[in-house]
Every structure is written in structure tokens, then in C-alpha cells.
Predicted model as a PDB file, atoms N, CA, C, CB and O in Angstrom, pLDDT in the B-factor column:
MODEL        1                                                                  
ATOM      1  N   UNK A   1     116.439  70.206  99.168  1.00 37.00           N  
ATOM      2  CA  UNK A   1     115.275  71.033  98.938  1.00 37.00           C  
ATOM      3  C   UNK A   1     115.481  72.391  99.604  1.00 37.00           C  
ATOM      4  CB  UNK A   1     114.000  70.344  99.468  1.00 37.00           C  
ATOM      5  O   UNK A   1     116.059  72.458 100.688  1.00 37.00           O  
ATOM      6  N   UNK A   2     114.983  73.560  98.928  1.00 38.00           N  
ATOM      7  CA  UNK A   2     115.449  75.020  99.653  1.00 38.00           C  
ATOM      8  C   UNK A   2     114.323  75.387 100.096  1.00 38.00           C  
ATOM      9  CB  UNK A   2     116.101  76.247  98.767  1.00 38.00           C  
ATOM     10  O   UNK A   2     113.411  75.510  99.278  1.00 38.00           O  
ATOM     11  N   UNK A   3     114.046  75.690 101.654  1.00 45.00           N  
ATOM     12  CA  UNK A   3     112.998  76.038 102.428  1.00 45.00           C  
ATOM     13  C   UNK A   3     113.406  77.508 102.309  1.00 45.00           C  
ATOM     14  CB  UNK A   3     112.869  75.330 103.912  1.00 45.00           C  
ATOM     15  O   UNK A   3     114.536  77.996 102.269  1.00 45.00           O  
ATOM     16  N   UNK A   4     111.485  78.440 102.233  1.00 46.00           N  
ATOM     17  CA  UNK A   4     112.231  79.487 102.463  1.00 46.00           C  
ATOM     18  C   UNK A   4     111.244  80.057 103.393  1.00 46.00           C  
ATOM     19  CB  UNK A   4     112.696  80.310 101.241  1.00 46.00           C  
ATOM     20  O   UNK A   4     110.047  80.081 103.106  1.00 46.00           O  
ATOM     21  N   UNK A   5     111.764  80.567 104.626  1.00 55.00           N  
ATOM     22  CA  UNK A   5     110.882  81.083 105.372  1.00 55.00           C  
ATOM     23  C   UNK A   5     110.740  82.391 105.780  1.00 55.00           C  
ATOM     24  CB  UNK A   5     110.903  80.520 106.204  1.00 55.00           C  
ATOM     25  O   UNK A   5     110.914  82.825 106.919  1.00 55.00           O  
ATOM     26  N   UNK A   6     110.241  83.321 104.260  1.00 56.00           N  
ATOM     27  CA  UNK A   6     109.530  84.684 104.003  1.00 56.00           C  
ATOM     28  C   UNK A   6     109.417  84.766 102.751  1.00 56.00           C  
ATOM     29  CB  UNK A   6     110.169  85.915 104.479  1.00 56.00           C  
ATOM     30  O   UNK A   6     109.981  84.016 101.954  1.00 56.00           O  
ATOM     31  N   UNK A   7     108.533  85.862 102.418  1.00 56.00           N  
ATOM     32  CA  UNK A   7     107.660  86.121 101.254  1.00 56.00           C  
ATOM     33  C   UNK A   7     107.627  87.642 101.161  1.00 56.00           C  
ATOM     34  CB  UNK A   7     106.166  85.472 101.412  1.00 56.00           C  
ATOM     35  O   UNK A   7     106.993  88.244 102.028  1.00 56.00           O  
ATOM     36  N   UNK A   8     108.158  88.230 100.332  1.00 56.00           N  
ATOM     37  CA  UNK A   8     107.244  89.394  99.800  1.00 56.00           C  
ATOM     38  C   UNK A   8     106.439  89.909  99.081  1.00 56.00           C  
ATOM     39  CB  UNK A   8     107.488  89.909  99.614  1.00 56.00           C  
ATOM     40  O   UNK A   8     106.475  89.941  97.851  1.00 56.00           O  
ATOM     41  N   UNK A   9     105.681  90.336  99.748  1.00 54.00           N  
ATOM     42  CA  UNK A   9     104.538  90.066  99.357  1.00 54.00           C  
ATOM     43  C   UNK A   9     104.434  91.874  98.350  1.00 54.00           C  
ATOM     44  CB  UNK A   9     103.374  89.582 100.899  1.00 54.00           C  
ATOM     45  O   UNK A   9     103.699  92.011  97.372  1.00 54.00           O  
ATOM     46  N   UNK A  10     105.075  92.691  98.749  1.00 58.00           N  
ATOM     47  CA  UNK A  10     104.751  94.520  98.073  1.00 58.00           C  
ATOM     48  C   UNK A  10     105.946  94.804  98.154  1.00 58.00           C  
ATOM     49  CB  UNK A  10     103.724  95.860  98.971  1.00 58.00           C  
ATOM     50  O   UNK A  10     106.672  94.508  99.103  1.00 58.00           O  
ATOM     51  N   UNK A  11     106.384  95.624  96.806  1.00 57.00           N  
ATOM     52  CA  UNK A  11     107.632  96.402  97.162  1.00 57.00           C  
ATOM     53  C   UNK A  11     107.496  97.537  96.293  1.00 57.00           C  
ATOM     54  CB  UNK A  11     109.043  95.628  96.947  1.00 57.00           C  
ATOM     55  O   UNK A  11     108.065  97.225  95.247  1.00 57.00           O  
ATOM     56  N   UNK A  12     107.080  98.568  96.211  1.00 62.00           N  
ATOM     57  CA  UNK A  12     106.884  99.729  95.120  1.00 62.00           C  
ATOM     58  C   UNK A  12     107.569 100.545  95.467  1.00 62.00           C  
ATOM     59  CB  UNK A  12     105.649 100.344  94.870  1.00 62.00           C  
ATOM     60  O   UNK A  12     108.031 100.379  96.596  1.00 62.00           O  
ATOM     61  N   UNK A  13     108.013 101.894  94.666  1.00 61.00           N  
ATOM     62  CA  UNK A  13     108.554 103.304  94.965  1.00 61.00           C  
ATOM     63  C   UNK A  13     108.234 103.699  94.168  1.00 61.00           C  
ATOM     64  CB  UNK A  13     109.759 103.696  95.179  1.00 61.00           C  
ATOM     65  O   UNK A  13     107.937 103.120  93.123  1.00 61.00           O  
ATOM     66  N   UNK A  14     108.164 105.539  94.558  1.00 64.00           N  
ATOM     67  CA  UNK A  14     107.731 106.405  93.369  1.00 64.00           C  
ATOM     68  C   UNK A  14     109.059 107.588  93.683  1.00 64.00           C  
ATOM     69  CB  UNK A  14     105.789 107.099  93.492  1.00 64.00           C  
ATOM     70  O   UNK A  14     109.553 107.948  94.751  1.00 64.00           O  
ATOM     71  N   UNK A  15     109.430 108.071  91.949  1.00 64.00           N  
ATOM     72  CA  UNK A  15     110.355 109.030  92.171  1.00 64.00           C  
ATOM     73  C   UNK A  15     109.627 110.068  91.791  1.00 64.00           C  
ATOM     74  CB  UNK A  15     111.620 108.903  91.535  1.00 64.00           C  
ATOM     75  O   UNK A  15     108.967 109.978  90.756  1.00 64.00           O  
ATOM     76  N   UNK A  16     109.612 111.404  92.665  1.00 63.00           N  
ATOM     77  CA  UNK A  16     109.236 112.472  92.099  1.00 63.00           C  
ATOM     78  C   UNK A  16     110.305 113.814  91.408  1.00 63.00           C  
ATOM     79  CB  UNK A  16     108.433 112.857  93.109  1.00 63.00           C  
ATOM     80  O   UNK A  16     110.229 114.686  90.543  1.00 63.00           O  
ATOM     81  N   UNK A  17     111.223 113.337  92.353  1.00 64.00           N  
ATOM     82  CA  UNK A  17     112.051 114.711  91.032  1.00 64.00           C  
ATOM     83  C   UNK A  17     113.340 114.011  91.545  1.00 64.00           C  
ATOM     84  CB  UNK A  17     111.953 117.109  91.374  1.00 64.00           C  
ATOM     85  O   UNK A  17     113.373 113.015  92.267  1.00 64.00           O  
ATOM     86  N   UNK A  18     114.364 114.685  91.061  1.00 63.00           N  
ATOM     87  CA  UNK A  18     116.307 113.879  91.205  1.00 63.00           C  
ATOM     88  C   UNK A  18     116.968 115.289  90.691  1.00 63.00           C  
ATOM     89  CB  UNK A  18     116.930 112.021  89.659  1.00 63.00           C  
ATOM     90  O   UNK A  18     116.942 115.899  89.622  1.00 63.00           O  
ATOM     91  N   UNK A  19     117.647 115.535  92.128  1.00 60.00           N  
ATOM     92  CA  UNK A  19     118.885 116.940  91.501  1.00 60.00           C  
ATOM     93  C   UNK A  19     119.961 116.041  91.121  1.00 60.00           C  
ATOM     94  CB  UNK A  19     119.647 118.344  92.880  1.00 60.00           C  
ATOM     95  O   UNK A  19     120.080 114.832  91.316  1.00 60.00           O  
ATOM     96  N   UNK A  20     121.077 117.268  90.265  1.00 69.00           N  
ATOM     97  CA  UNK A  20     122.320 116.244  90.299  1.00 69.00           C  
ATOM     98  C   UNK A  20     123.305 116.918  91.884  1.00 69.00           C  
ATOM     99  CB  UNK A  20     123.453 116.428  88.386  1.00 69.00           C  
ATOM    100  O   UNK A  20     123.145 117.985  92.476  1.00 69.00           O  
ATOM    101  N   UNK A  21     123.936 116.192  92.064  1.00 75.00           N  
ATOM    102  CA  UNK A  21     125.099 115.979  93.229  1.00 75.00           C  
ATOM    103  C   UNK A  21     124.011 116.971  94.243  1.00 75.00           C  
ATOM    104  CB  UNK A  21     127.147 116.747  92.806  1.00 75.00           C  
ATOM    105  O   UNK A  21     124.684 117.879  94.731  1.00 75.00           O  
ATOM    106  N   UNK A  22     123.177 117.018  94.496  1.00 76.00           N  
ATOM    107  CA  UNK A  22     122.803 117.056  95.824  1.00 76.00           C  
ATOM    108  C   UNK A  22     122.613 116.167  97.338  1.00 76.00           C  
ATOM    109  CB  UNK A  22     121.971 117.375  95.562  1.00 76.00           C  
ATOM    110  O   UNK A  22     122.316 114.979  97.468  1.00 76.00           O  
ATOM    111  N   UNK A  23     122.886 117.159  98.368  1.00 84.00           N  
ATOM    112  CA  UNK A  23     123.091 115.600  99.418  1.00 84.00           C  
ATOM    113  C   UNK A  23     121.163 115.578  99.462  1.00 84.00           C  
ATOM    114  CB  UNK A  23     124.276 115.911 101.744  1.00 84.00           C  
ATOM    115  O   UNK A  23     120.179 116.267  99.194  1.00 84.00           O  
ATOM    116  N   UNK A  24     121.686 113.902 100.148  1.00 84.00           N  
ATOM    117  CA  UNK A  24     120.001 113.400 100.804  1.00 84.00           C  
ATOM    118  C   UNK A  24     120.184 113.149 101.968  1.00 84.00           C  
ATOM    119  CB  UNK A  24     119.190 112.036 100.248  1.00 84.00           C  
ATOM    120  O   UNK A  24     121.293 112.845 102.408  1.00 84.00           O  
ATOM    121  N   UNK A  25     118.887 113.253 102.835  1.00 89.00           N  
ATOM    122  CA  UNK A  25     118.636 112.646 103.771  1.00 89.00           C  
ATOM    123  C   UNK A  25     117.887 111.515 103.169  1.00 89.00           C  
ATOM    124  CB  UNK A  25     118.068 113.409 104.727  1.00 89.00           C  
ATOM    125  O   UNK A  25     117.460 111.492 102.014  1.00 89.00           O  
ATOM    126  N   UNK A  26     117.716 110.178 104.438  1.00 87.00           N  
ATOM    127  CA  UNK A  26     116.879 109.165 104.066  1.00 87.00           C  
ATOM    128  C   UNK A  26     116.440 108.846 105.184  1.00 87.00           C  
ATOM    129  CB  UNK A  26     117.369 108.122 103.353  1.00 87.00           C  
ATOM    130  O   UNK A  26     117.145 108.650 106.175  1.00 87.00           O  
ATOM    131  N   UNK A  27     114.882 108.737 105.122  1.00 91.00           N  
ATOM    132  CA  UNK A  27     114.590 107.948 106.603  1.00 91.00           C  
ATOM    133  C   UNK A  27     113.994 106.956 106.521  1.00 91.00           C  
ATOM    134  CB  UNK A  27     113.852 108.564 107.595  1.00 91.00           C  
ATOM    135  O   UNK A  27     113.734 106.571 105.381  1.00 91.00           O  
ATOM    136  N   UNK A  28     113.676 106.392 107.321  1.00 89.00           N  
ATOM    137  CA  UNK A  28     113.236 104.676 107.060  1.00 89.00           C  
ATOM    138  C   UNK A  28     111.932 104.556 108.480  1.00 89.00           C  
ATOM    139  CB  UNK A  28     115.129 103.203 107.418  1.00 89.00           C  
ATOM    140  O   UNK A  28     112.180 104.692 109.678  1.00 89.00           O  
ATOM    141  N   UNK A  29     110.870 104.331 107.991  1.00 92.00           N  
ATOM    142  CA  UNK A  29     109.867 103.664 109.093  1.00 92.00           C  
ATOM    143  C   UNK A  29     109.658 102.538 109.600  1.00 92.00           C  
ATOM    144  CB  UNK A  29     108.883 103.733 108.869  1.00 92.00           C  
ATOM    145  O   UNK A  29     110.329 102.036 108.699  1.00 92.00           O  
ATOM    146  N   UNK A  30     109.314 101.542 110.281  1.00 91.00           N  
ATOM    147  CA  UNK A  30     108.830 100.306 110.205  1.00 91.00           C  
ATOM    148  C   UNK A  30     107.347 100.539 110.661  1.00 91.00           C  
ATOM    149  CB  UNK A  30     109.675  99.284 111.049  1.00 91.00           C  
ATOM    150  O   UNK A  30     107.330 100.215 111.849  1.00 91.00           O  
ATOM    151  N   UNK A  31     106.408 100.846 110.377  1.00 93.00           N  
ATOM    152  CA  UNK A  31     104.560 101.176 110.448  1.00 93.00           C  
ATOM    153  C   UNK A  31     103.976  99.997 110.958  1.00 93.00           C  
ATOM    154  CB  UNK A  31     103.678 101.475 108.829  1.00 93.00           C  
ATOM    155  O   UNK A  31     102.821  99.927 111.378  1.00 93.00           O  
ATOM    156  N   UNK A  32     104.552  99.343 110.929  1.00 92.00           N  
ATOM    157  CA  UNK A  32     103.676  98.036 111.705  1.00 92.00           C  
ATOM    158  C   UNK A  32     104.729  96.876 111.541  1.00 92.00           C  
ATOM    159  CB  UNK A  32     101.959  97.529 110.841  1.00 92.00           C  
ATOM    160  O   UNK A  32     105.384  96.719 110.511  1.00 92.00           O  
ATOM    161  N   UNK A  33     104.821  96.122 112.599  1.00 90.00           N  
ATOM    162  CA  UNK A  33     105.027  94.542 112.763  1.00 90.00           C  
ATOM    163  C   UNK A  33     104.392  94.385 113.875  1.00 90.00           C  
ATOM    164  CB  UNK A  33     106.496  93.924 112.859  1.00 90.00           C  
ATOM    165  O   UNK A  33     103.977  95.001 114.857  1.00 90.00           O  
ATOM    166  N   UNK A  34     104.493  92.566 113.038  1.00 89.00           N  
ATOM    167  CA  UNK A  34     103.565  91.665 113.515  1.00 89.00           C  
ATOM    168  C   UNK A  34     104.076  90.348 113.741  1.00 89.00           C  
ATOM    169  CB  UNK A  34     102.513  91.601 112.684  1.00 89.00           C  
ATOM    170  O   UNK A  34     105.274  90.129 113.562  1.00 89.00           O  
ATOM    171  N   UNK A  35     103.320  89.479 114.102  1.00 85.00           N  
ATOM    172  CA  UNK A  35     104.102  87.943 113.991  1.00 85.00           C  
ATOM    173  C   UNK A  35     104.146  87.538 112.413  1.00 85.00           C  
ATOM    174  CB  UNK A  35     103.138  86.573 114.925  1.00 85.00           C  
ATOM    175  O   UNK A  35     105.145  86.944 112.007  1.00 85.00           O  
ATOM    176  N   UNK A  36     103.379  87.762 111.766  1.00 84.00           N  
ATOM    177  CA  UNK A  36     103.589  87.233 110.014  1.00 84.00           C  
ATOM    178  C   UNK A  36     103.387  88.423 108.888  1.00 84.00           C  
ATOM    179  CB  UNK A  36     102.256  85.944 109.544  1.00 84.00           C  
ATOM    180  O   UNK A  36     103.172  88.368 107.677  1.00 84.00           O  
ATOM    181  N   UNK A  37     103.514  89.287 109.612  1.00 87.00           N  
ATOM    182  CA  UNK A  37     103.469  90.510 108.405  1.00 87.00           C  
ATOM    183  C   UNK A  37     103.997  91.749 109.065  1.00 87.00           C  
ATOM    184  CB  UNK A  37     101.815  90.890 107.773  1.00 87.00           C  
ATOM    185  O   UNK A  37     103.431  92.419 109.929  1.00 87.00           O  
ATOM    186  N   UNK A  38     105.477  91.996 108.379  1.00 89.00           N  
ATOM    187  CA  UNK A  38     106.017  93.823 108.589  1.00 89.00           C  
ATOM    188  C   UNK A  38     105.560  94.964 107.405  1.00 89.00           C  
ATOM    189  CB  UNK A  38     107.972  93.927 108.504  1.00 89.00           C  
ATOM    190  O   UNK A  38     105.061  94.450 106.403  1.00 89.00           O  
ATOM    191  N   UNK A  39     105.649  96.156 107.401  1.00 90.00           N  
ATOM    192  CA  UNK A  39     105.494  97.032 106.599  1.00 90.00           C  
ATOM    193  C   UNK A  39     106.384  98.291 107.190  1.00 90.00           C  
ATOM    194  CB  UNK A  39     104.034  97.212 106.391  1.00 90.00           C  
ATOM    195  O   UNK A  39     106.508  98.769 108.318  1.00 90.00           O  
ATOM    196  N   UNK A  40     106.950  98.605 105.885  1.00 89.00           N  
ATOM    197  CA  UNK A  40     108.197  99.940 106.408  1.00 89.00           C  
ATOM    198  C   UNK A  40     107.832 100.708 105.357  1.00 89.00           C  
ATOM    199  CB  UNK A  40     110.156  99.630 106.432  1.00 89.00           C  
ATOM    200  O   UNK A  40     107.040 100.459 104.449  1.00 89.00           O  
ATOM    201  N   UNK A  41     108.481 101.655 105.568  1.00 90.00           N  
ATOM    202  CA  UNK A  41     108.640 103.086 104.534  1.00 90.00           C  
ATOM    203  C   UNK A  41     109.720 103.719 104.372  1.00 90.00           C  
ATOM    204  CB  UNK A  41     107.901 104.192 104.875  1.00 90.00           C  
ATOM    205  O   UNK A  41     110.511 103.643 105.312  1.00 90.00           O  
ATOM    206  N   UNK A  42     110.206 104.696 102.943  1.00 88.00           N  
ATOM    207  CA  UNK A  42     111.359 105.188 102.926  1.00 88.00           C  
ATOM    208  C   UNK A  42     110.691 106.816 102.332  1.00 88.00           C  
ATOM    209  CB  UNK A  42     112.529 104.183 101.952  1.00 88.00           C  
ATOM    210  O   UNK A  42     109.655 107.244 101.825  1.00 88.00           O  
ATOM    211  N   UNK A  43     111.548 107.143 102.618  1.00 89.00           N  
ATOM    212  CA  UNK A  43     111.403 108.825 101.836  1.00 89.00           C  
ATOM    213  C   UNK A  43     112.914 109.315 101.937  1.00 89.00           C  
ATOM    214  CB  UNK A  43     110.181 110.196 102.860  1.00 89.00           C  
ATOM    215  O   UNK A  43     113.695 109.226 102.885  1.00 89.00           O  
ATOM    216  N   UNK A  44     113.014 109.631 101.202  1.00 86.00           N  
ATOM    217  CA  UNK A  44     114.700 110.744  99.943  1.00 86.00           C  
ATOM    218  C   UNK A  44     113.638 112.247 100.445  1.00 86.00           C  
ATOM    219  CB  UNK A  44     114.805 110.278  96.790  1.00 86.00           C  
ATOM    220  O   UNK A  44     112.444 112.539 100.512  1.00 86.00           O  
ATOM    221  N   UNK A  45     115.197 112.975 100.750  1.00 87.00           N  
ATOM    222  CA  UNK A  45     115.129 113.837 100.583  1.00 87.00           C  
ATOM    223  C   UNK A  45     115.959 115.008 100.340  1.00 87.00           C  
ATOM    224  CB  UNK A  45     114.650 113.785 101.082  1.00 87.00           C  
ATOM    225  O   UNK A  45     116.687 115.157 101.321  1.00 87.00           O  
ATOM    226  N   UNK A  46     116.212 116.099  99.268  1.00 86.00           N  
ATOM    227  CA  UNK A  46     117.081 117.045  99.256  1.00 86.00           C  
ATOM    228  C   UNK A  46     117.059 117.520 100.564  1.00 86.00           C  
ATOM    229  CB  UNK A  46     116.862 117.987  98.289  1.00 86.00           C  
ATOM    230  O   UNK A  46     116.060 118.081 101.014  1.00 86.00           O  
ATOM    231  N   UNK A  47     118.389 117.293 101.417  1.00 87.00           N  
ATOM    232  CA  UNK A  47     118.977 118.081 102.553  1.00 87.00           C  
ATOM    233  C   UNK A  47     118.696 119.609 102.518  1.00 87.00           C  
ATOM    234  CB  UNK A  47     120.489 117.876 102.564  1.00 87.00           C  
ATOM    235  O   UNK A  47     117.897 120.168 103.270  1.00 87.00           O  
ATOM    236  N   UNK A  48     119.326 120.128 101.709  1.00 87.00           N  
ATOM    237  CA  UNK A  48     118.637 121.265 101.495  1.00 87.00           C  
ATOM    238  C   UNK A  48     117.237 122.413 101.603  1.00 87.00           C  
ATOM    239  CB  UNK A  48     118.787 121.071 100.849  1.00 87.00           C  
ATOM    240  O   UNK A  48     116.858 123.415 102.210  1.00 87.00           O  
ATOM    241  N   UNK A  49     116.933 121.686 100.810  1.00 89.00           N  
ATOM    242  CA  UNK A  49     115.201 122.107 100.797  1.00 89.00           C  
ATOM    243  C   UNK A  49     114.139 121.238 101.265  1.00 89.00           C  
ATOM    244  CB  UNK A  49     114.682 122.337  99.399  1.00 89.00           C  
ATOM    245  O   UNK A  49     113.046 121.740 101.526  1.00 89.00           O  
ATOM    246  N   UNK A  50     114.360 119.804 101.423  1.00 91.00           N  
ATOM    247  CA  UNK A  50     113.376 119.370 102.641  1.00 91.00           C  
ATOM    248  C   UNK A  50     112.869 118.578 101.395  1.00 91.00           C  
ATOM    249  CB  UNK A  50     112.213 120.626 103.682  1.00 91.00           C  
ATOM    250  O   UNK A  50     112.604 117.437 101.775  1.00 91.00           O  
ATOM    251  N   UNK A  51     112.692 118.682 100.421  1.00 87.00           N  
ATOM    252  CA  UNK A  51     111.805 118.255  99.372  1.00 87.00           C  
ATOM    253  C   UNK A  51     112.043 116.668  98.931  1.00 87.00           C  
ATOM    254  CB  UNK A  51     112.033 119.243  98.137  1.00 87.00           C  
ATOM    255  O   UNK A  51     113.075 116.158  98.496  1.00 87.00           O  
ATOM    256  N   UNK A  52     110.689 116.027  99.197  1.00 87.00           N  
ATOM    257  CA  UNK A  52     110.543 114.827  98.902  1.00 87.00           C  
ATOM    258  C   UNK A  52     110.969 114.224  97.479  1.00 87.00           C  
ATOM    259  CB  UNK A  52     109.338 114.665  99.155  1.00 87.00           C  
ATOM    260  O   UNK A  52     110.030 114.299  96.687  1.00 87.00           O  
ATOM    261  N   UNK A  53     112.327 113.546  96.837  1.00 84.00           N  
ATOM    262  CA  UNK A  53     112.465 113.401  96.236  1.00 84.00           C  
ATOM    263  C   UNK A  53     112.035 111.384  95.382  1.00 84.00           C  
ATOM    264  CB  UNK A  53     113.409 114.189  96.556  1.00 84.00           C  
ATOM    265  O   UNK A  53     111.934 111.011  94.213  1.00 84.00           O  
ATOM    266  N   UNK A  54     111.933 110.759  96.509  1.00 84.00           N  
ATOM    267  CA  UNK A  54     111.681 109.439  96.047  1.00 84.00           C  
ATOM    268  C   UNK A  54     110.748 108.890  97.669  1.00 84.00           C  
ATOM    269  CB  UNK A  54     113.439 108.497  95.544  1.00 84.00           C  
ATOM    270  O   UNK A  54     111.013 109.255  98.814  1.00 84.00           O  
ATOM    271  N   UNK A  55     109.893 108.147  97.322  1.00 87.00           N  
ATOM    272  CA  UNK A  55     109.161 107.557  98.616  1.00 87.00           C  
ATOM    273  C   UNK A  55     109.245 105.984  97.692  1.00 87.00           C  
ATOM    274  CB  UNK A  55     107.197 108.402  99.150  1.00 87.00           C  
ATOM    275  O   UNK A  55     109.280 105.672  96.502  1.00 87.00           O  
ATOM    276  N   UNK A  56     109.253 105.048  99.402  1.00 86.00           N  
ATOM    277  CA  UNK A  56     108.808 103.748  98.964  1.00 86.00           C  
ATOM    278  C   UNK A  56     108.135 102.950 100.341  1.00 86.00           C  
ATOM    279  CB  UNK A  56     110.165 102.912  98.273  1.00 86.00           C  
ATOM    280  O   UNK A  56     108.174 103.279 101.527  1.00 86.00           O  
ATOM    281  N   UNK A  57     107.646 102.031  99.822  1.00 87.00           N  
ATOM    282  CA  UNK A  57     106.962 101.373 100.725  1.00 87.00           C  
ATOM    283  C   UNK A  57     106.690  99.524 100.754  1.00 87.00           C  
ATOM    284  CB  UNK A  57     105.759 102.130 100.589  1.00 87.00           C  
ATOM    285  O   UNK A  57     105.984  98.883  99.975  1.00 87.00           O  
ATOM    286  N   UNK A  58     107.385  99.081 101.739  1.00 86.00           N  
ATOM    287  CA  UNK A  58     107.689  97.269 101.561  1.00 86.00           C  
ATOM    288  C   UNK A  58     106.672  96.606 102.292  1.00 86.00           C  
ATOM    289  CB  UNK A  58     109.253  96.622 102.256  1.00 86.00           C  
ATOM    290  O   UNK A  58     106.368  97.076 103.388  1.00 86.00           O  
ATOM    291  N   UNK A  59     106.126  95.647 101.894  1.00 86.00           N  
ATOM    292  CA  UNK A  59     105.190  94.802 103.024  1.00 86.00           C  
ATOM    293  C   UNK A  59     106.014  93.019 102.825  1.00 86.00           C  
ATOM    294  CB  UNK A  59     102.941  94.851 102.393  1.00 86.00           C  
ATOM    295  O   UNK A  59     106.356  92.489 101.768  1.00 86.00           O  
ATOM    296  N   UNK A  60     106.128  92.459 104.238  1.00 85.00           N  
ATOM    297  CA  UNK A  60     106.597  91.557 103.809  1.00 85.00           C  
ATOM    298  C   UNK A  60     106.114  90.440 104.939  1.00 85.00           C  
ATOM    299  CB  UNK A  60     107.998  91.838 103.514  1.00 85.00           C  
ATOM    300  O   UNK A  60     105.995  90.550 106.159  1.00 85.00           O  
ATOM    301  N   UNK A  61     105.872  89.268 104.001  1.00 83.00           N  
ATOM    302  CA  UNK A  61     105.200  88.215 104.818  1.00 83.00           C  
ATOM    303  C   UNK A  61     106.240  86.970 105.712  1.00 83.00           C  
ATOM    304  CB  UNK A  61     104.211  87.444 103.674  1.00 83.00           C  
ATOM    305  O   UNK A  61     106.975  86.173 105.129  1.00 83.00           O  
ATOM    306  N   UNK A  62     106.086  87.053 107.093  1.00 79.00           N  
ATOM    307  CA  UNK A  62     107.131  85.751 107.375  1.00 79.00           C  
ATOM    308  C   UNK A  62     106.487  84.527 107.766  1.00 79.00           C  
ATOM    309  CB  UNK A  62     108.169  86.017 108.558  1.00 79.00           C  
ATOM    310  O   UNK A  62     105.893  84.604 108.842  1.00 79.00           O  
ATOM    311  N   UNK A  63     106.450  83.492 107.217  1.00 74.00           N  
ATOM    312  CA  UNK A  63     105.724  81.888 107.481  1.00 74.00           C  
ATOM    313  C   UNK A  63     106.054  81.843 108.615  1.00 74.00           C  
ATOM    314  CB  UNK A  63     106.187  80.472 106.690  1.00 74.00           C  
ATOM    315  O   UNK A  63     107.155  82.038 109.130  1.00 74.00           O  
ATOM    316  N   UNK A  64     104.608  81.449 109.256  1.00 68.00           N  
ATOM    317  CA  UNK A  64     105.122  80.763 109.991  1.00 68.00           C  
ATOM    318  C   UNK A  64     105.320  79.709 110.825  1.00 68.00           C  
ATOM    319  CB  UNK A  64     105.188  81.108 110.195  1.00 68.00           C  
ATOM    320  O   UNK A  64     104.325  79.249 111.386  1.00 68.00           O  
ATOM    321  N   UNK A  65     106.358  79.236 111.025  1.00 68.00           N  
ATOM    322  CA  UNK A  65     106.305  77.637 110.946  1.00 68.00           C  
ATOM    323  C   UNK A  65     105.418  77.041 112.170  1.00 68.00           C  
ATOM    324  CB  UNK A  65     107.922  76.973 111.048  1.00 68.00           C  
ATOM    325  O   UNK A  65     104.947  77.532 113.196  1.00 68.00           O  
ATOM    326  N   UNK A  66     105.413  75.778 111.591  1.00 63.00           N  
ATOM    327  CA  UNK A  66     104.373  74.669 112.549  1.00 63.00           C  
ATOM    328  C   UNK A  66     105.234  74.266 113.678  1.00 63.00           C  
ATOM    329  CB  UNK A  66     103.821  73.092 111.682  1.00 63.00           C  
ATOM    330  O   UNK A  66     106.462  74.211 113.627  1.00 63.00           O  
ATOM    331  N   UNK A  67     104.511  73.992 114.684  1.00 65.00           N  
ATOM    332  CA  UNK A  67     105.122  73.732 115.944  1.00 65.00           C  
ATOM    333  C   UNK A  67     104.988  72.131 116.105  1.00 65.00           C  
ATOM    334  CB  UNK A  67     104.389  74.606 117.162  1.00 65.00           C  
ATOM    335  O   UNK A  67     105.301  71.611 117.176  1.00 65.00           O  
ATOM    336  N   UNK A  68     104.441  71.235 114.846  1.00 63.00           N  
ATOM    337  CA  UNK A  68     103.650  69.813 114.892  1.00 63.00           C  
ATOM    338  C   UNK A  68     105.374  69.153 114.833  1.00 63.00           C  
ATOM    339  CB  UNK A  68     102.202  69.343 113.218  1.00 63.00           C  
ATOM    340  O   UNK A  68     105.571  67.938 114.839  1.00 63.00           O  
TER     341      UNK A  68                                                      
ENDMDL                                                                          
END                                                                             
């Protein structure tokens, strides 16, 4: 039997614009953890001009187990 102990529960992104061969930066948040629920964030960005090119955002649930 395959136990699985996590869930995701959200995973969306939105792209707002895409150069070609430009560099990115990428940064990554973690906005909250908890004992049964994390949430992070991403944002793209042209190095260049600073400009937000893709954002995303994960929420994810971890079971958690019984101590019985």
C-alpha cells in the first residue's frame, strides 16, 4: 500500500510578458510555515529592467501523523 505523507493543496502561476534570450533573476519566498501547512512564492524577472515577468505561488499541506 503507498502512504503518502503530503498534499497539495494550490499551485498557480501567472505569466505576464517573456523576452527572448534575456537573463532572469528568480527569487523564491517561503511566507509562512507551519506544522501542516507551507506557502512560498516565486517571481521571474528581466535582470535588466527589474520587470516582473512570471509570479507563482504554492500552498502545501503535510499530514500529520498520529502518535496512537
Amino acid at each position: 500500500m503507498y502512504k503518502c505523507d503530503h498534499l497539495m493543496c494550490q499551485l498557480k502561476a501567472r505569466v505576464t510578458s517573456l523576452g527572448h534570450q534575456d537573463e532572469i533573476e528568480i527569487e523564491t519566498k517561503a511566507l509562512r510555515v507551519g506544522k501542516a501547512v507551507a506557502v512560498a512564492s516565486v517571481e521571474f524577472r528581466n535582470k535588466k529592467t527589474g520587470k516582473v515577468i512570471a509570479q507563482g505561488r504554492h500552498t502545501k499541506y503535510f499530514a500529520v501523523s498520529s502518535k496512537l
